[in-house]
N, CA, C and O atoms as CSV, one atom per row, in Angstrom:
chain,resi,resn,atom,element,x,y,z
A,1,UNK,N,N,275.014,47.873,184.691
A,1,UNK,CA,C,274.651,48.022,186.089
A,1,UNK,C,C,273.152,48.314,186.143
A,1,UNK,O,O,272.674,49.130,185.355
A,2,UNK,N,N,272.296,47.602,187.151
A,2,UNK,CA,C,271.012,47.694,187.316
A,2,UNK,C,C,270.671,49.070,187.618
A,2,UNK,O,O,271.651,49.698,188.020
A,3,UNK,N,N,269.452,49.835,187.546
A,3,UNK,CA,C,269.103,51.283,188.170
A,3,UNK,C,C,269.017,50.624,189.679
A,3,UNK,O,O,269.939,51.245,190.209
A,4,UNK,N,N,268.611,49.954,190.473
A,4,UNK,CA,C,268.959,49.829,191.845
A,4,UNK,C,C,270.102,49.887,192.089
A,4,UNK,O,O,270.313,50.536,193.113
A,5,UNK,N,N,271.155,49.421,191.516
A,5,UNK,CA,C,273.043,49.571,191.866
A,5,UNK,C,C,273.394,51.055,191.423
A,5,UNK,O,O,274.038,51.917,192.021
A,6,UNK,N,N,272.889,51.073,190.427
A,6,UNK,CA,C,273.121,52.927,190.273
A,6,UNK,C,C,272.867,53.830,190.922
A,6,UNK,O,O,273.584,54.824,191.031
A,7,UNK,N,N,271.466,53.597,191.644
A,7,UNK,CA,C,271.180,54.495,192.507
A,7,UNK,C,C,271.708,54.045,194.022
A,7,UNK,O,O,272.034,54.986,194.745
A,8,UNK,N,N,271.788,53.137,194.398
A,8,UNK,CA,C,272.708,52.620,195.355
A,8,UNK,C,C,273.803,53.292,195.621
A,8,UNK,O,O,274.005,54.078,196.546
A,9,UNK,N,N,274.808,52.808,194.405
A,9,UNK,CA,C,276.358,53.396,194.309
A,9,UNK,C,C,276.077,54.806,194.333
A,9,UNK,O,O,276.935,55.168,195.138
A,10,UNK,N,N,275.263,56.177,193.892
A,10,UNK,CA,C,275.012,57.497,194.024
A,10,UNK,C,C,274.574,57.789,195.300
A,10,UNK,O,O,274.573,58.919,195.788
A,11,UNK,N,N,274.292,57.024,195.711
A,11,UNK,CA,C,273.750,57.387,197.245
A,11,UNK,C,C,275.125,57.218,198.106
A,11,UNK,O,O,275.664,58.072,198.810
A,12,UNK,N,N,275.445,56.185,197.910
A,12,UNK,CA,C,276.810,56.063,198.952
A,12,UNK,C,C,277.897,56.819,198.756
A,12,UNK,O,O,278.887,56.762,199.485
A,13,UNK,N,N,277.757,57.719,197.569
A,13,UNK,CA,C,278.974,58.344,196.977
A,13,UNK,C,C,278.546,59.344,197.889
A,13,UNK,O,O,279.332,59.408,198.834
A,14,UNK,N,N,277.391,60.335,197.994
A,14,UNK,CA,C,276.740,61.146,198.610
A,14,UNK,C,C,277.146,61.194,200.101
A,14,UNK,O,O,277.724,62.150,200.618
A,15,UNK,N,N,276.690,59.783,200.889
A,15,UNK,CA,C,277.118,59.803,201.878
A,15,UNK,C,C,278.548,60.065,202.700
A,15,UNK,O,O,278.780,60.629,203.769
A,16,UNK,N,N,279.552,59.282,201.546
A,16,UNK,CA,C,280.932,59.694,201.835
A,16,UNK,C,C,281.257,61.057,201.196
A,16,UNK,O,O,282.248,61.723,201.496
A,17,UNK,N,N,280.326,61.408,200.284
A,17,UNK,CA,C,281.037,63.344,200.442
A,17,UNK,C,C,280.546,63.707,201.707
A,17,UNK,O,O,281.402,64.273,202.386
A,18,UNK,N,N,279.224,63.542,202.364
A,18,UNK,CA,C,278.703,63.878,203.404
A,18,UNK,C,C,279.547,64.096,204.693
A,18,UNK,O,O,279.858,65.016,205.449
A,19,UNK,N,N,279.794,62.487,204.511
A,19,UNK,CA,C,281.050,62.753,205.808
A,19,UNK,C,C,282.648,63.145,206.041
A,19,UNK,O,O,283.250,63.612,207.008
A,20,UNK,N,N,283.207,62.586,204.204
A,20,UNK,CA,C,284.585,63.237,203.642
A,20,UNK,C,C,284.892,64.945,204.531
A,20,UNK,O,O,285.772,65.262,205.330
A,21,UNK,N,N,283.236,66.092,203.694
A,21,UNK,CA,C,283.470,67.276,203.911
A,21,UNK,C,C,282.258,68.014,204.832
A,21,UNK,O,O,281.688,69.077,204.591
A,22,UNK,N,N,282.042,67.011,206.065
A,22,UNK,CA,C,281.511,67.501,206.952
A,22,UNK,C,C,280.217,68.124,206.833
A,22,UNK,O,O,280.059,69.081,207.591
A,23,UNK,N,N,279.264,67.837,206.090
A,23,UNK,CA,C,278.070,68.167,205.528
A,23,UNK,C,C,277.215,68.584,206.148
A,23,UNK,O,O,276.611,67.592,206.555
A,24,UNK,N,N,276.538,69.827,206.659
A,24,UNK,CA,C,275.501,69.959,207.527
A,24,UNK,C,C,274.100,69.675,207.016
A,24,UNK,O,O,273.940,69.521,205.805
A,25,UNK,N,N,272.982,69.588,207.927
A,25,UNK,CA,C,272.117,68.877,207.573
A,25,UNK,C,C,271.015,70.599,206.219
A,25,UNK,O,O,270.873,71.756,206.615
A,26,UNK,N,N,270.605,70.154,205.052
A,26,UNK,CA,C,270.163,71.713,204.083
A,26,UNK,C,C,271.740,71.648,203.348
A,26,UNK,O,O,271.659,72.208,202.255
A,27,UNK,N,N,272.910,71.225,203.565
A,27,UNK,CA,C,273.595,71.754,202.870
A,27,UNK,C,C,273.466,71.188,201.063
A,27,UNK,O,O,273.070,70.187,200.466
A,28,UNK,N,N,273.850,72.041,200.847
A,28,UNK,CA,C,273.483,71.194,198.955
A,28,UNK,C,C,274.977,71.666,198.430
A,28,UNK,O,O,275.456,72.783,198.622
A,29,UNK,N,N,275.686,70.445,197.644
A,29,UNK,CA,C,276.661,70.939,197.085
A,29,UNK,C,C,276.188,71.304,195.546
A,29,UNK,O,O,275.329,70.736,194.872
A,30,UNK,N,N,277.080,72.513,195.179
A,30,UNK,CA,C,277.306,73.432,193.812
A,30,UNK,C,C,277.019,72.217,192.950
A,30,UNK,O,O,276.909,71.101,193.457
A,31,UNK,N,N,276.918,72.394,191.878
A,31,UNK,CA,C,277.220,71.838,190.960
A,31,UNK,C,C,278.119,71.810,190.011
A,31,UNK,O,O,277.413,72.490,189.266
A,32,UNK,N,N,279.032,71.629,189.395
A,32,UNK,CA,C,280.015,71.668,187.966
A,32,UNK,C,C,279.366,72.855,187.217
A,32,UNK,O,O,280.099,73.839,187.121
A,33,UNK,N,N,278.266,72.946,186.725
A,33,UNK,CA,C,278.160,73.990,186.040
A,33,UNK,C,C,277.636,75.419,186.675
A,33,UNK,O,O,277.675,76.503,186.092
A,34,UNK,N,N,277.102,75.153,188.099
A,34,UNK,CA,C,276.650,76.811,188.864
A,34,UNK,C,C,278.422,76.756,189.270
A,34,UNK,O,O,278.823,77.919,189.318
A,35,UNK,N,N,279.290,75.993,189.496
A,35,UNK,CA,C,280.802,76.877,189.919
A,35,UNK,C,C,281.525,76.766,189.086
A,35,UNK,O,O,282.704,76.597,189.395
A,36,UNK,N,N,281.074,76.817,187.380
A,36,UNK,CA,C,281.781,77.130,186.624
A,36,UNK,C,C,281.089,78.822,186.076
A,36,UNK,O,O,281.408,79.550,185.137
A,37,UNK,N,N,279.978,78.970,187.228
A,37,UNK,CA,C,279.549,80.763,187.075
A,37,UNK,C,C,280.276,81.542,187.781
A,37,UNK,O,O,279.909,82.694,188.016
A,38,UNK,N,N,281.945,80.820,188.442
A,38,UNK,CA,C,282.304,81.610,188.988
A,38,UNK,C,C,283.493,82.117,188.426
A,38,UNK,O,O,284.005,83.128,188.906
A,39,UNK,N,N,284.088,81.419,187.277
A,39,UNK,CA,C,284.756,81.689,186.171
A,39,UNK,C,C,284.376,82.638,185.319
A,39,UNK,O,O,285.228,82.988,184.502
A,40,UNK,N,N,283.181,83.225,185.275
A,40,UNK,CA,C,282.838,84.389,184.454
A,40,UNK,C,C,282.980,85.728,184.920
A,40,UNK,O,O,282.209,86.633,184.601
A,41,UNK,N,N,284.278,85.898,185.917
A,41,UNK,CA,C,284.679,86.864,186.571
A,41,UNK,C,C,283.876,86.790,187.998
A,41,UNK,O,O,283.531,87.824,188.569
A,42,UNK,N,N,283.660,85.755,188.421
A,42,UNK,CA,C,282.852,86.219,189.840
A,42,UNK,C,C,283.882,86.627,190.983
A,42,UNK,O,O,285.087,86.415,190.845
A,43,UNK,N,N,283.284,87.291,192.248
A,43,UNK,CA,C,284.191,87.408,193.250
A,43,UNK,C,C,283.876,86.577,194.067
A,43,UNK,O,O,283.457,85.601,193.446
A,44,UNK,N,N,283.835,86.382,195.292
A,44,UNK,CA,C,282.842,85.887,196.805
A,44,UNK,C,C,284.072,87.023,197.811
A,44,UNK,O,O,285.300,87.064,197.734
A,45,UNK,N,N,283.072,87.868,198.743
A,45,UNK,CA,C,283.424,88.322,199.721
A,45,UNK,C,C,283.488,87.215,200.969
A,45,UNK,O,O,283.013,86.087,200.832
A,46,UNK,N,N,284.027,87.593,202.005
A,46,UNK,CA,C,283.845,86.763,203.091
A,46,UNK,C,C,283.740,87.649,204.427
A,46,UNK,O,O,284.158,88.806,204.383
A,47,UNK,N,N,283.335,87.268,205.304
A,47,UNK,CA,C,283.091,87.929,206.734
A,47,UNK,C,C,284.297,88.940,206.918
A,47,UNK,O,O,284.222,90.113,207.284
A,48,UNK,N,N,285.438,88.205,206.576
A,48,UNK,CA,C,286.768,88.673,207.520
A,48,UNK,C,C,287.448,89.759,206.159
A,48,UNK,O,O,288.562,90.281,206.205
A,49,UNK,N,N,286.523,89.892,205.096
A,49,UNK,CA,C,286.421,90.960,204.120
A,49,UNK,C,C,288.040,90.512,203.116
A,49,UNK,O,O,288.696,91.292,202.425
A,50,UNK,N,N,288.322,88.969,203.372
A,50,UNK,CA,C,288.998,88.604,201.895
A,50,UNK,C,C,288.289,88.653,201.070
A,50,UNK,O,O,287.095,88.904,201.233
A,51,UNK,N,N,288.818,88.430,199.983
A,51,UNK,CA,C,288.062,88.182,198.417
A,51,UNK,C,C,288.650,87.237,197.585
A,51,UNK,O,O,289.804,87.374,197.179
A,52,UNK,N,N,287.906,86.234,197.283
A,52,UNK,CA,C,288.294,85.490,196.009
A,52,UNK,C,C,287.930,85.814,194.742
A,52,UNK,O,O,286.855,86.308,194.403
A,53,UNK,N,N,288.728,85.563,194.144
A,53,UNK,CA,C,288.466,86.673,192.161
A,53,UNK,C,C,289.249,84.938,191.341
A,53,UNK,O,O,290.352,84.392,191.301
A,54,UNK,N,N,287.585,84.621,190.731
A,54,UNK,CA,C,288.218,83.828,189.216
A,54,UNK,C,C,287.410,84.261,188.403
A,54,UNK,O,O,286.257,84.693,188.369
A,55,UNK,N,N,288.637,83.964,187.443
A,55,UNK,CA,C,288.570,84.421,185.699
A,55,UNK,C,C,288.662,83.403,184.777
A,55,UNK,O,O,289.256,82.332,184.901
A,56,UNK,N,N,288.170,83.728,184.050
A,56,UNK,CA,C,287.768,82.852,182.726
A,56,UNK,C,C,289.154,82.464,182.354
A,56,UNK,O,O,290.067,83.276,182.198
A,57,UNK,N,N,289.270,81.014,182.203
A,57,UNK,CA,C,290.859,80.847,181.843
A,57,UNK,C,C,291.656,79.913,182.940
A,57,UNK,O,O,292.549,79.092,182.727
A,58,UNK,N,N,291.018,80.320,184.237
A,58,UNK,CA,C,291.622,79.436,185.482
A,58,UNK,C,C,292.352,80.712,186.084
A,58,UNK,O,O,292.789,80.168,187.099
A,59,UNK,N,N,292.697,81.740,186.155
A,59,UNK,CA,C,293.413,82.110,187.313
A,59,UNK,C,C,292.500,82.947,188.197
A,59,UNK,O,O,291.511,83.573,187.813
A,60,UNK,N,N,292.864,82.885,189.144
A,60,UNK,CA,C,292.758,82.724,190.865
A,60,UNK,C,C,293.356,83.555,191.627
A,60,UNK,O,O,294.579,83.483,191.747
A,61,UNK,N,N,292.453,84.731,192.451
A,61,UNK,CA,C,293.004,85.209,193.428
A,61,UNK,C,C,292.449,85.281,195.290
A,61,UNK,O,O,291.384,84.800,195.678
A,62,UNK,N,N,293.134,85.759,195.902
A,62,UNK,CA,C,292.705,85.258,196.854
A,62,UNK,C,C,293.161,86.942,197.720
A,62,UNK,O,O,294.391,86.954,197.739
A,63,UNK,N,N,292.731,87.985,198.249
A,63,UNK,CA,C,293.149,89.223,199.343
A,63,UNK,C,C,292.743,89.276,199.844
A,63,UNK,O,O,291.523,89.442,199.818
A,64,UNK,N,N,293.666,89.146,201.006
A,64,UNK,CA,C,293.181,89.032,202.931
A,64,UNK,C,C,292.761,90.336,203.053
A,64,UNK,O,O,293.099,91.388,202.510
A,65,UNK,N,N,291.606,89.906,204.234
A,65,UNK,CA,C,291.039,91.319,204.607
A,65,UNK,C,C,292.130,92.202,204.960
A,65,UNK,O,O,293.297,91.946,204.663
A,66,UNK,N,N,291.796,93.154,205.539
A,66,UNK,CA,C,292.593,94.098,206.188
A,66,UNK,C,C,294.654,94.431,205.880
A,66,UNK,O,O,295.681,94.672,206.515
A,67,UNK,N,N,294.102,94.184,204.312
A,67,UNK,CA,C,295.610,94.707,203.646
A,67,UNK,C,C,296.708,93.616,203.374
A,67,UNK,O,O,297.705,93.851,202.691
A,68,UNK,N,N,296.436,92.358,203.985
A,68,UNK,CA,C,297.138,91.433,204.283
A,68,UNK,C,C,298.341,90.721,202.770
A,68,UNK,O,O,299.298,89.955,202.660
A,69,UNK,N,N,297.714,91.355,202.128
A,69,UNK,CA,C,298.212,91.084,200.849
A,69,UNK,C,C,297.153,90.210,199.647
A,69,UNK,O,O,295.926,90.195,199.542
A,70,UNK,N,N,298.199,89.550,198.872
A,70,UNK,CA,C,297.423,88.469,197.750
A,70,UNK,C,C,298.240,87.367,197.184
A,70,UNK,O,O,299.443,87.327,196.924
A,71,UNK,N,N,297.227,86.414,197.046
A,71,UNK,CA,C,298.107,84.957,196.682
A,71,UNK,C,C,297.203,84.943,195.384
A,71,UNK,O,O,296.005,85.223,195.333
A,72,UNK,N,N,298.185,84.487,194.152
A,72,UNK,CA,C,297.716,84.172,192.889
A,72,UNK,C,C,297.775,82.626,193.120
A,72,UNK,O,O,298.393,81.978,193.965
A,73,UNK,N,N,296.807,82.174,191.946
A,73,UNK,CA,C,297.091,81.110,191.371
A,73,UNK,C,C,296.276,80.692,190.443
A,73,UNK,O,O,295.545,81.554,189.955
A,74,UNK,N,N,296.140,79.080,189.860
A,74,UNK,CA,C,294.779,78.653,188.977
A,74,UNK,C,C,293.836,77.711,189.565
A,74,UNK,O,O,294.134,77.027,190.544
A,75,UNK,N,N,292.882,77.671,189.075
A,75,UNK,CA,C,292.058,77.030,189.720
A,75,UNK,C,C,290.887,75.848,188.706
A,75,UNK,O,O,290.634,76.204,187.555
A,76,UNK,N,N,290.406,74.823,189.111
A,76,UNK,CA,C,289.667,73.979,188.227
A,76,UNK,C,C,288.391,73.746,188.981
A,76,UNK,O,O,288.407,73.912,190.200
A,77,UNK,N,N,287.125,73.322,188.285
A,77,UNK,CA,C,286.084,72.869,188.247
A,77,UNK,C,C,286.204,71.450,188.153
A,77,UNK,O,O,286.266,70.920,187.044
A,78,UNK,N,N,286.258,70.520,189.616
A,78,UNK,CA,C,286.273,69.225,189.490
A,78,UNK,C,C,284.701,68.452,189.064
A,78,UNK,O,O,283.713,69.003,189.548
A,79,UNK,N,N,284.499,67.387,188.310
A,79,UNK,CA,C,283.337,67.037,188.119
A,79,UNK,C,C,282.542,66.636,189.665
A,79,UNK,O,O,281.315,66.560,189.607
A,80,UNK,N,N,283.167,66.398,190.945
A,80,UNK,CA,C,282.332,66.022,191.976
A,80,UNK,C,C,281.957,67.179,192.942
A,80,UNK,O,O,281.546,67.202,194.102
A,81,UNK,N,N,282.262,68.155,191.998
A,81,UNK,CA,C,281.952,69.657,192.720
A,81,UNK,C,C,283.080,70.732,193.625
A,81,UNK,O,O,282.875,71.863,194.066
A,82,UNK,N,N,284.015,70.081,193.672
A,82,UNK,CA,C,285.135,70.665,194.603
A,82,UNK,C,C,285.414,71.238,193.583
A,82,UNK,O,O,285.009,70.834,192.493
A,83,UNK,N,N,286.534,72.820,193.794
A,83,UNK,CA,C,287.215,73.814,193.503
A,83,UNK,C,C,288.644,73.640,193.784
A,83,UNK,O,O,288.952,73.652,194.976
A,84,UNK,N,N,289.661,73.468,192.841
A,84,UNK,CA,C,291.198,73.092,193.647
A,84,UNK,C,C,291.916,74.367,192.751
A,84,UNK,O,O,291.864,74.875,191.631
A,85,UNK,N,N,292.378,74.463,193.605
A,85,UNK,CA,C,293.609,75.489,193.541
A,85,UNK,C,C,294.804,75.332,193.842
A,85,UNK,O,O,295.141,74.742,194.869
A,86,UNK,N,N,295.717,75.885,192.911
A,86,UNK,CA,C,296.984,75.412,193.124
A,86,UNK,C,C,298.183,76.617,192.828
A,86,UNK,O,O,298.833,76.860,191.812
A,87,UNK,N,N,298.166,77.425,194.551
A,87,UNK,CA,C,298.709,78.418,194.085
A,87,UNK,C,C,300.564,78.479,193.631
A,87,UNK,O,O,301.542,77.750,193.797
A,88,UNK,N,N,300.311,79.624,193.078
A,88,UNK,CA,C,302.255,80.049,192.805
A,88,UNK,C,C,303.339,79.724,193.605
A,88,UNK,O,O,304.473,79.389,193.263
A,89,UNK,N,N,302.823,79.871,194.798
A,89,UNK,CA,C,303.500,79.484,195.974
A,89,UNK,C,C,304.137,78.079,195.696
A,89,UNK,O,O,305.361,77.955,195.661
A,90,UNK,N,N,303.314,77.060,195.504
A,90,UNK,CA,C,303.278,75.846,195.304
A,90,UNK,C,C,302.534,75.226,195.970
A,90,UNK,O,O,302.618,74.005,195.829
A,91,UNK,N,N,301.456,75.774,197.010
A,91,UNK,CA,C,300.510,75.373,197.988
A,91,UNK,C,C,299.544,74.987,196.779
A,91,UNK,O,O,299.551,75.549,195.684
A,92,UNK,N,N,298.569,73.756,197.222
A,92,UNK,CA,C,297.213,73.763,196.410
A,92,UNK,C,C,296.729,73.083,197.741
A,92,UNK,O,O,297.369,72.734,198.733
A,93,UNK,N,N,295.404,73.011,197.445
A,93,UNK,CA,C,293.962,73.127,197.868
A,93,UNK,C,C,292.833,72.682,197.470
A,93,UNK,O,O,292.392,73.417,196.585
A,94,UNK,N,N,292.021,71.650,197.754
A,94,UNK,CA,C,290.486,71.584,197.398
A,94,UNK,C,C,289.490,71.974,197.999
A,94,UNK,O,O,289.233,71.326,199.013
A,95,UNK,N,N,288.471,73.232,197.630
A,95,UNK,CA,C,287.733,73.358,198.553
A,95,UNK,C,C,285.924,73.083,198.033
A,95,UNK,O,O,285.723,73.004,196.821
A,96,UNK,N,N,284.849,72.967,198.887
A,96,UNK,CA,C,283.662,72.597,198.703
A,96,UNK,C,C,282.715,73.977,198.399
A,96,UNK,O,O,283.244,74.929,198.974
A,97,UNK,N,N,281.752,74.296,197.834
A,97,UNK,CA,C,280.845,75.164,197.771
A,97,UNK,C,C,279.759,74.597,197.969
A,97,UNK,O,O,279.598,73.607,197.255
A,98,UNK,N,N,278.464,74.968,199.064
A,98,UNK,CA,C,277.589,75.048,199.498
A,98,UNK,C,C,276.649,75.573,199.409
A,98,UNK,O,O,277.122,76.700,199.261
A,99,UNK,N,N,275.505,75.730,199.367
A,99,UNK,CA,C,274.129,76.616,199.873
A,99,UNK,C,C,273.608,75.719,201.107
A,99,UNK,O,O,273.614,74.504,201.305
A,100,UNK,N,N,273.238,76.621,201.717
A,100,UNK,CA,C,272.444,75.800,203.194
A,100,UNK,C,C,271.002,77.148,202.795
A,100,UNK,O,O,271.480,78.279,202.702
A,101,UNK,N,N,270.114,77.114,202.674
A,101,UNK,CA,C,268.877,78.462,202.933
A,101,UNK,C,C,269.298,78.998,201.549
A,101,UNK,O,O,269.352,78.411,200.468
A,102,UNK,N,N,269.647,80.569,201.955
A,102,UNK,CA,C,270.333,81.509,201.137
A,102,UNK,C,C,271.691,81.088,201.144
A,102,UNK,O,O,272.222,81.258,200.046
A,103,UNK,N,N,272.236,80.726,201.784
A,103,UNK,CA,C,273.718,81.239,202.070
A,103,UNK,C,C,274.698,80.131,201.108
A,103,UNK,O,O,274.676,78.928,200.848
A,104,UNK,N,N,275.484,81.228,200.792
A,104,UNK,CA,C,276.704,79.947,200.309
A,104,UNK,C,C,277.582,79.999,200.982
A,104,UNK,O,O,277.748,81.079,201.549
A,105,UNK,N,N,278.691,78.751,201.293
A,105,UNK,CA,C,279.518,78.462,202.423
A,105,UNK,C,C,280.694,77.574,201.395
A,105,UNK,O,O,280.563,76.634,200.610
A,106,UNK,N,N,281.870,78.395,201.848
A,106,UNK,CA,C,282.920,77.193,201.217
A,106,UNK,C,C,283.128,76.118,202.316
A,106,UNK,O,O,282.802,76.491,203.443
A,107,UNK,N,N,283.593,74.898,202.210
A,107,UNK,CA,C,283.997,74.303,203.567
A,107,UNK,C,C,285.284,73.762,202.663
A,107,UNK,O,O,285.455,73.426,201.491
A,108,UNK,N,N,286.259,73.889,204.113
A,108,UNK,CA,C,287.884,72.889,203.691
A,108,UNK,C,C,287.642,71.711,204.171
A,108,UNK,O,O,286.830,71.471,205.065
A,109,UNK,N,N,288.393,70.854,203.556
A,109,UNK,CA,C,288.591,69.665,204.049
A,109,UNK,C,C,288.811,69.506,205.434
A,109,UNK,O,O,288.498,68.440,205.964
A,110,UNK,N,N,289.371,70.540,206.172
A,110,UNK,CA,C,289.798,70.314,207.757
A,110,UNK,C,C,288.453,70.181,208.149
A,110,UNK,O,O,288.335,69.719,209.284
A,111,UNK,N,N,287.262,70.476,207.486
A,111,UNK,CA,C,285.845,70.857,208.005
A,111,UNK,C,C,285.656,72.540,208.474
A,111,UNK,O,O,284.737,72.769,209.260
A,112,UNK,N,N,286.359,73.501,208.086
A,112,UNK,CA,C,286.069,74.615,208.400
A,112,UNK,C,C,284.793,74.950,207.459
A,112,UNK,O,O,284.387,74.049,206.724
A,113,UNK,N,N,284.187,76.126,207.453
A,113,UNK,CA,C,282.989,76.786,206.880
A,113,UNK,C,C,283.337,78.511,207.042
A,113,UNK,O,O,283.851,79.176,207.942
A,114,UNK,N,N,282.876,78.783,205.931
A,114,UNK,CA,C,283.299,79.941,205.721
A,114,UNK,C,C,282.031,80.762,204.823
A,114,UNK,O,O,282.148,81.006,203.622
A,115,UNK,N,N,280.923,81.097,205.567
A,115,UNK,CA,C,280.108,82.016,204.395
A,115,UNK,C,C,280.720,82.759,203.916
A,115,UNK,O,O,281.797,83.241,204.266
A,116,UNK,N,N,279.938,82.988,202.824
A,116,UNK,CA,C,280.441,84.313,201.408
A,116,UNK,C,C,279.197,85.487,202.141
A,116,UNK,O,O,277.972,85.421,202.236
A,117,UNK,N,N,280.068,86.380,202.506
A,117,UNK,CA,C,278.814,87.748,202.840
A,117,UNK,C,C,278.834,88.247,201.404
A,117,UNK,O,O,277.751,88.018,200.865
A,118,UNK,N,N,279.333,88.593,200.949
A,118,UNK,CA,C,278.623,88.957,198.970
A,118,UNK,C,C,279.186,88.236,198.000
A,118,UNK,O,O,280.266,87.650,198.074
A,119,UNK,N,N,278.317,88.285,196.915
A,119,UNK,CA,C,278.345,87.260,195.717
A,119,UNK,C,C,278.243,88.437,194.492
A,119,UNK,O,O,277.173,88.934,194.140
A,120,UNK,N,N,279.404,88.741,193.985
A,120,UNK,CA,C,279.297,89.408,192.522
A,120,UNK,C,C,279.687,88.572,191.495
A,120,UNK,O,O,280.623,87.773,191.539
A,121,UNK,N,N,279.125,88.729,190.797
A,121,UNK,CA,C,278.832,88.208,189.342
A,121,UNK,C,C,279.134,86.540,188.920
A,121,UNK,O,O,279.862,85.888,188.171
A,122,UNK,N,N,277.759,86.283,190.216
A,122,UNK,CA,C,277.217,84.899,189.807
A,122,UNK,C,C,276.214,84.935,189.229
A,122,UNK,O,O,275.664,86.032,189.136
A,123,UNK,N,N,275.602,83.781,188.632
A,123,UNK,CA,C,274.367,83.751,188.198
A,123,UNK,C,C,273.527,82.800,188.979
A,123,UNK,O,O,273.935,81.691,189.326
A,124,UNK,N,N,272.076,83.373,189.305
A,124,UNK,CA,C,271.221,81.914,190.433
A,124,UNK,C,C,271.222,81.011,189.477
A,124,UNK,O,O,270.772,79.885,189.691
């Protein structure tokens, strides 16, 4: 394949993540290896004061703010940057990681957005 078709075909791939997961304009998706820094025990807080917790190994947690409980499960590092989870329940999930500025933002496929108000034990 020519470097014009290569860079072609990367661009259009771009565009359909763009519009697949609702892309705002600054948003930058993670990469494979900054959201495999989240496997080294990281958390992400969120506004509504859940917490997501992965661990080295693939498992996955997820506690609703305000006592609501906790959903286990595992989770993978896809090469196009999405996060899937596939909890105990039998529910799974792909979701997106973001930076827009400072901020990191998961987005779902429905197109929701969800900043992380704290980030423990990532690495920039």
């Amino acid at each position: 394949m020519s470097l014009a078709l290569s860079v072609a075909a990367a661009l259009s791939g771009g565009a359909a993540l763009a519009e697949e997961w609702k892309l705002h304009n600054g948003d930058r998706v993670l990469t494979p290896s900054e959201l495999s820094a989240l496997a080294d025990g990281g958390s992400l807080t969120f506004h509504d004061d859940g917490v997501s917790r992965f661990s080295a190994g693939g498992a996955y947690s997820y506690t609703y703010g305000n006592g609501g409980g906790t959903a286990f499960g595992n989770f993978e590092v896809m090469e196009d940057g999405r996060v899937c989870i596939r909890f105990s329940n039998g529910f799974d999930r792909c979701d997106l990681y973001v930076r827009n500025g400072l901020r990191l933002i998961l987005l779902t496929q429905k197109g929701e957005r969800f900043p992380v108000k704290v980030e423990m034990g990532l690495r920039p």
